[in-house]
N, C-alpha and C positions, 0 to 999 in steps of 0.2 A: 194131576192134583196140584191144588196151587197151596202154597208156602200160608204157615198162617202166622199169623202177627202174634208175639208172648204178648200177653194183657198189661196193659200201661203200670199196673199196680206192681207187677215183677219188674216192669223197667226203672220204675220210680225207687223199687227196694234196691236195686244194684249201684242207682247210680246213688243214691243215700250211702249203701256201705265202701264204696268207693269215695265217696268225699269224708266219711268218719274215718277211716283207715289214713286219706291224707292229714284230718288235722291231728289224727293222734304221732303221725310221723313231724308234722312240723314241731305239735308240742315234746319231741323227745329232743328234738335238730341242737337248739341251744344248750341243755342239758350235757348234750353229748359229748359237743365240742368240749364244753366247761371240763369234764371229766379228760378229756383227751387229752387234753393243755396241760392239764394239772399234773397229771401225769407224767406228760416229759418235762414239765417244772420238777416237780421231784428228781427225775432220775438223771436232770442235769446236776441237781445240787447234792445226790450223792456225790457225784463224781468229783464235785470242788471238793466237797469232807473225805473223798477218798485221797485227792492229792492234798489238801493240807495237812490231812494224818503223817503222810508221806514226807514231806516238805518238816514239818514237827519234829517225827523220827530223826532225819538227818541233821538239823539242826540242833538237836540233842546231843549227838555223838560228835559234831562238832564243836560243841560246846566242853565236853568231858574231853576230847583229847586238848581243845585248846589250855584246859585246865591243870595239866600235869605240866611238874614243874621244867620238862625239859622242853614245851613249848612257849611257854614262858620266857625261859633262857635265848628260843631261839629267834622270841619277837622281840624280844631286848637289845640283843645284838641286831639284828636287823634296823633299830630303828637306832644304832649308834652307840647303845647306852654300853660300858665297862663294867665289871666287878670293881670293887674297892681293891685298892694296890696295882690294878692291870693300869698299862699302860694305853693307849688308842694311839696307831700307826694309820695315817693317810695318805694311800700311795696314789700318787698320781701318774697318768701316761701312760694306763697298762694296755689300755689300747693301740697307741700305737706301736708301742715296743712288741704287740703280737703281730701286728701287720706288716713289721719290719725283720723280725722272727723269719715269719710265716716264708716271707719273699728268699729270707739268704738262706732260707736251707729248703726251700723248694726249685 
């Protein structure tokens, strides 16, 4: 028995829905990406408002400790300043008098 040919009209219909199935995939292709992209746009820029939140937070509380008065006091003196009546002692040499230390009683 020999093979018989499907009717060109069912070849003609497959290869029809075989090319409608492609353009309906190309017209999704662009769209798709668009969504993709945007996507991990988004969920990069949570993660910035997640650490700026974070970065906020701590700069907050750096902010309040810096604001009591005994950091206050202890940037003042750091940066030289006295109370009224104190007097300001600057000693110099203190290094090498450890380095001289350090040697006669080691």
């Amino acid at each position: 028995m020999a093979k018989r040919k499907p009717p060109r009209s069912s070849i003609f219909l497959r290869w029809l829905a075989v090319g409608a199935i492609l353009l309906v995939a190309l017209l999704y292709a662009r769209p798709l990406r668009s969504y993709l992209s945007t996507k991990q746009q988004l969920a990069q820029r949570a993660a910035d408002v997640r650490a700026l939140k974070a970065e906020k937070r701590d700069l907050e509380h750096q902010l309040a400790d810096a604001s009591t008065p005994e950091a206050l006091q202890r940037e003042a003196r750091r940066l030289g300043l006295v109370r009224p009546g104190e007097r300001l002692f600057i000693v110099k040499g203190i290094s090498k008098w450890v380095r001289t230390t350090i040697h006669k009683g080691g």
